[in-house]
C-alpha positions as CSV (number, residue, x, y, z in Angstrom):
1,X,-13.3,14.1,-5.9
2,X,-9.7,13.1,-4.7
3,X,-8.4,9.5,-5.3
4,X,-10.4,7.4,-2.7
5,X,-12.3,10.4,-1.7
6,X,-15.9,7.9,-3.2
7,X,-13.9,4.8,-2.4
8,X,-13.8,5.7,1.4
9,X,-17.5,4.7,1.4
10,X,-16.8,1.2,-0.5
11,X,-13.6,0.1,-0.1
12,X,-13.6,-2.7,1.7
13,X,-16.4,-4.0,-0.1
14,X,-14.4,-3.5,-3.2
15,X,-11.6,-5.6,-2.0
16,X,-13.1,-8.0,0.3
17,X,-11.3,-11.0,-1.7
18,X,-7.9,-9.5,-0.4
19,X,-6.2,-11.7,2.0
20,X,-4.9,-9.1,4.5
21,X,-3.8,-11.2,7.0
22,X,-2.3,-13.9,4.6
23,X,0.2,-10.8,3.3
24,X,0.3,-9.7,6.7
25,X,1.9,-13.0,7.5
26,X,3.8,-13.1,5.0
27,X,5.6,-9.5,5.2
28,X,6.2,-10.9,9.1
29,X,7.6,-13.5,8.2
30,X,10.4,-11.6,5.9
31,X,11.0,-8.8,8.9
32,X,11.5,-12.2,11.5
33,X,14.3,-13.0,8.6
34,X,16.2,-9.5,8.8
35,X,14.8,-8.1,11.9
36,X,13.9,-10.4,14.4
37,X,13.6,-8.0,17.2
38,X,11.4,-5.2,15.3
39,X,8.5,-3.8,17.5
40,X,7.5,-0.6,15.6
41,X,6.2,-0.3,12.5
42,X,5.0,2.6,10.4
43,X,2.3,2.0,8.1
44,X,2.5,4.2,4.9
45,X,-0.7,4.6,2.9
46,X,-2.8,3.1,5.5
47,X,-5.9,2.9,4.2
48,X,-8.9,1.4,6.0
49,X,-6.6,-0.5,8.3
50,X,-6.6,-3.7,7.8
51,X,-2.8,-4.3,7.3
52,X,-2.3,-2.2,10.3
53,X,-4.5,-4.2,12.4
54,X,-3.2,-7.4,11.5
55,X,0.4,-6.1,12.3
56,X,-1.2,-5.7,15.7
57,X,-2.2,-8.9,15.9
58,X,1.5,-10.2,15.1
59,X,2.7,-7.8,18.1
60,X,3.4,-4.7,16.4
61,X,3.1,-1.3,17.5
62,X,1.8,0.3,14.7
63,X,1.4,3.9,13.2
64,X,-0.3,4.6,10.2
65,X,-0.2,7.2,8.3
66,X,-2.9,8.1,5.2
67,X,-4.7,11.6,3.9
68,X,-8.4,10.2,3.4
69,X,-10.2,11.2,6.6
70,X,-12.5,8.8,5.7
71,X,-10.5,6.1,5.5
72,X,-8.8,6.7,8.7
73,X,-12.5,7.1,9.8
74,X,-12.8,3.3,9.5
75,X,-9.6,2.4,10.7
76,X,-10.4,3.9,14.2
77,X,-14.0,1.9,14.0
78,X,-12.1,-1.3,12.8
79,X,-10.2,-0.8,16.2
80,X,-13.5,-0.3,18.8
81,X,-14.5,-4.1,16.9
82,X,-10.9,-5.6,17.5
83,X,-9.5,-7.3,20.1
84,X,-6.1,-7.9,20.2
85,X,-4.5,-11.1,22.0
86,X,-1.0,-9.8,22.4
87,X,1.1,-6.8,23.5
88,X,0.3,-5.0,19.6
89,X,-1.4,-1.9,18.7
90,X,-2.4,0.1,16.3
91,X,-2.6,4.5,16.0
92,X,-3.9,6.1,13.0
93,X,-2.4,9.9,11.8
94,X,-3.9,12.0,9.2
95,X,-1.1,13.3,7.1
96,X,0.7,13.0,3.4
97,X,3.1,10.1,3.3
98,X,5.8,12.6,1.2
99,X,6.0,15.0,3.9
100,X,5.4,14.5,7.2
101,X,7.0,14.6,11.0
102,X,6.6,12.4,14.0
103,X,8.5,11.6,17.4
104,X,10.8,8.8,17.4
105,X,11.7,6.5,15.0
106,X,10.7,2.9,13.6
107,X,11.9,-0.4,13.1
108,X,10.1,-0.9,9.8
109,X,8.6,1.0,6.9
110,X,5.7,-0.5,5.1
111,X,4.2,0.5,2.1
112,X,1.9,-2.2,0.8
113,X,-0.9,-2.4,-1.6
114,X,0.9,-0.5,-4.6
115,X,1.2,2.9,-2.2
116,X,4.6,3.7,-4.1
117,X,3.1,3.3,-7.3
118,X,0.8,6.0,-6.6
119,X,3.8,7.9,-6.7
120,X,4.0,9.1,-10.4
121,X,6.5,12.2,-10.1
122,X,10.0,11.7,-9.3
123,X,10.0,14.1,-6.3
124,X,7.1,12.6,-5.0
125,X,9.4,9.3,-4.6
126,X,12.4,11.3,-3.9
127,X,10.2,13.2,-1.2
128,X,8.5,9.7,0.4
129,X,11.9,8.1,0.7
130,X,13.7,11.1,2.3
131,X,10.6,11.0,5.1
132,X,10.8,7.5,5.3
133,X,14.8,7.6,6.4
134,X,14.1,10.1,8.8
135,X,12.0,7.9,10.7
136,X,13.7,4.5,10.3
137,X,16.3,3.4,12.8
138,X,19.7,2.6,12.1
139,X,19.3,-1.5,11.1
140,X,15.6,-0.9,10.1
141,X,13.7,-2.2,7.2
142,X,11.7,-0.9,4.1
143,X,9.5,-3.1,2.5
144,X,6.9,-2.3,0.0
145,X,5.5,-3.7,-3.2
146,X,5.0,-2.1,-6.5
147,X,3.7,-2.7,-10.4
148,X,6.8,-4.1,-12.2
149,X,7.2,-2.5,-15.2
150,X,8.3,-5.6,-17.2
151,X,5.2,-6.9,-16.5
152,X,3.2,-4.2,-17.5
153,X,4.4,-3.5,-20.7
154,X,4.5,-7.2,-21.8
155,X,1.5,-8.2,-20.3
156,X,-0.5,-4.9,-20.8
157,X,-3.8,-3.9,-18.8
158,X,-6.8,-4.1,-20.1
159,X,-10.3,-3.0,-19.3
160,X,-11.9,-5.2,-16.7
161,X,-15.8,-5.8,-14.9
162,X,-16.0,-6.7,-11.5
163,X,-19.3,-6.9,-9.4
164,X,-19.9,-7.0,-5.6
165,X,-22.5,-7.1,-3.2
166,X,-23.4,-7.3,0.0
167,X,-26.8,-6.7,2.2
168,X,-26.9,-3.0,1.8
169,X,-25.2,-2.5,-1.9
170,X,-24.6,-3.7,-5.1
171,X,-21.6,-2.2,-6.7
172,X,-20.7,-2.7,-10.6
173,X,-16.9,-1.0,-11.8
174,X,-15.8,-0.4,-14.8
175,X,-12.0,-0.3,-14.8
176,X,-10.5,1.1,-18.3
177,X,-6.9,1.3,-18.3
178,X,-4.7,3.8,-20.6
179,X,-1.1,2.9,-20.6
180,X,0.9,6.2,-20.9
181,X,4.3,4.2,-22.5
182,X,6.8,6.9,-22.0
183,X,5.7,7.7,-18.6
184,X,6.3,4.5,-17.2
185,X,2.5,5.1,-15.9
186,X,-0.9,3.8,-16.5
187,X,-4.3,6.3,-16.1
188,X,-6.7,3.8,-14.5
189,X,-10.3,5.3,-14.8
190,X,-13.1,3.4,-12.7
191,X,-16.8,4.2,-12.7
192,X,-18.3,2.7,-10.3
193,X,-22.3,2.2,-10.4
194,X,-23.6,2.2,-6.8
195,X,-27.3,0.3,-6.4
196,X,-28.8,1.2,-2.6
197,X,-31.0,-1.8,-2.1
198,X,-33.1,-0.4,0.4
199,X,-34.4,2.5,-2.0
200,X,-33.1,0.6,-5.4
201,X,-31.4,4.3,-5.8
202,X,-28.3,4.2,-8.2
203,X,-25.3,6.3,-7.8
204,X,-22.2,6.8,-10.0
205,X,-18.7,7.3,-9.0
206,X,-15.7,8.6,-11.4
207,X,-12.2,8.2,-10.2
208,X,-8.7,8.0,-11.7
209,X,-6.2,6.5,-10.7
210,X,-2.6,6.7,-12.0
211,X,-0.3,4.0,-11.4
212,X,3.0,4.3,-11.9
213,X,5.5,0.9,-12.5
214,X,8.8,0.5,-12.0
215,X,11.7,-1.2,-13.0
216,X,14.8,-2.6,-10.7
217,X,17.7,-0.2,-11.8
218,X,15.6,3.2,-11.0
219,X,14.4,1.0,-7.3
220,X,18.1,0.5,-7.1
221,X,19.3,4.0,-7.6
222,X,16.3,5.3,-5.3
223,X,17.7,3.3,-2.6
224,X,21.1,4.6,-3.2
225,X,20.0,8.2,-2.8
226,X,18.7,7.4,0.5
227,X,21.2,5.6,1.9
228,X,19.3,2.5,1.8
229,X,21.1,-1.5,0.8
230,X,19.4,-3.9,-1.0
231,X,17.9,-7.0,1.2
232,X,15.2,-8.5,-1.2
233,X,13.9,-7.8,-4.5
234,X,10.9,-10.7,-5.5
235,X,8.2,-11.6,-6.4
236,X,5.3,-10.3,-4.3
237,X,4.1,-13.4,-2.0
238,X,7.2,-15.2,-2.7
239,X,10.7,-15.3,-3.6
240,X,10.7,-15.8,-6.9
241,X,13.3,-13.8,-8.9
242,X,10.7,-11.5,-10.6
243,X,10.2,-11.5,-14.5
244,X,8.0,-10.3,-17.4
245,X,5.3,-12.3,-15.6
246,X,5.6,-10.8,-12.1
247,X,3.3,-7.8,-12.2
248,X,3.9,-6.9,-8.4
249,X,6.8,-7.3,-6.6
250,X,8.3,-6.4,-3.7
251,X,11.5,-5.0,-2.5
252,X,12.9,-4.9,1.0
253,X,16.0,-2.3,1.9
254,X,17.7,-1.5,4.8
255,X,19.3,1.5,6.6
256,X,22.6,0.8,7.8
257,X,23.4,0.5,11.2
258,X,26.0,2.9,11.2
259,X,26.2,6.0,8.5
């Protein structure tokens, strides 16, 4: 089973106390700063949509972009239940986020919900960034958010229960984190224990997810490589100057309006 191949099912479920539309606001609100007249956004690492659709909802015109079929599965449905009140939008493409080719360009980037640190090779980030230039206008904005390495290894994961239910399900995960120190990554394994209340069937899921966490001078000699200048570099949800407590933060770039 790939990454999110079993989440697909669950997902939202799983992260139903994420405020979408709060960070949705909020990542607005910092493109409005740098680049008030952005219409087009490209949504890396889509998901299940709900970032994209919110964009929508702020007026974007939105691509996204993920491999899970079954994700982008409930994406499209998200779309048939939404109704937008202004001139946004929102297109979902099945694809790989380090290598892939569409018309036209876009006046933002967004990677949210720790895509880039699902990135644990070098030329995976190497091979992300390159796309991501290729498709930006000159002027335009990366933003994305990320595990923050002083974080990590000073306040290091540990093994966590969560539980969540709704009408249909009752889902128990067990998340067991191994930190792999001279990585820079973590192997996050979850089983997940499934309970079909209709039949009182049980079902477990085994994934692993590994989580890579950065630290500012590699972000900073990324965005070199690519051409790309430093705009912010906070604290995710804020703009506090991030430190060994910030475990995600955020950076946004830019590409230069003339090269």
């Amino acid at each position: 089973m790939t990454v999110f191949g079993a989440y697909s099912c669950y997902y939202d479920l799983l992260y139903e106390d994420k405020s979408y539309a709060k960070e949705v606001q909020f990542v607005s609100s910092v493109i409005r700063r740098h680049a008030a007249d952005a219409r087009t956004l490209l949504d890396l690492g889509c998901g299940t949509g709900l970032h994209a659709w919110a964009f929508a909802e702020q007026g974007y015109r939105v691509t996204g972009i993920d491999r899970s079929a079954g994700m982008l599965a409930k994406a499209r449905e998200r779309g048939q239940q939404t109704t937008l009140t202004g001139s946004g939008s929102a297109d979902f493409l099945q694809g790989d986020i380090r290598d892939f080719k569409l018309d036209g360009r876009f006046d933002v980037a967004a990677a949210l919900f720790h895509v880039i640190s699902y990135l644990p090779e070098n030329s995976d980030l190497e091979s992300v960034f390159a796309r991501i230039c290729e498709h930006l206008e000159p002027g335009g904005l990366v933003i994305f958010d990320h595990w923050y390495g002083p974080a990590v290894l000073t306040d290091r994961p540990v093994p966590r229960i969560k539980t969540f239910e709704n009408d249909e399900v009752k889902i128990i995960r067990i998340a067991t984190p191994t930190l792999l120190v001279n990585d820079n990554l973590v192997d996050v394994r979850y089983d997940i224990m499934v309970l079909e209340k209709s039949t009182g069937r049980w079902e477990q899921l085994t994934e692993t997810h590994r989580m890579r966490y950065l630290f500012w001078p590699e972000i900073e000699s990324l965005l070199s490589r690519h051409g790309l200048e430093r705009v912010e570099f906070c604290e995710w949800l804020s703009d506090k100057v991030p430190d060994q407590s910030s475990w995600n933060t955020f950076v946004v770039a830019s590409r230069p309006k003339t090269l």
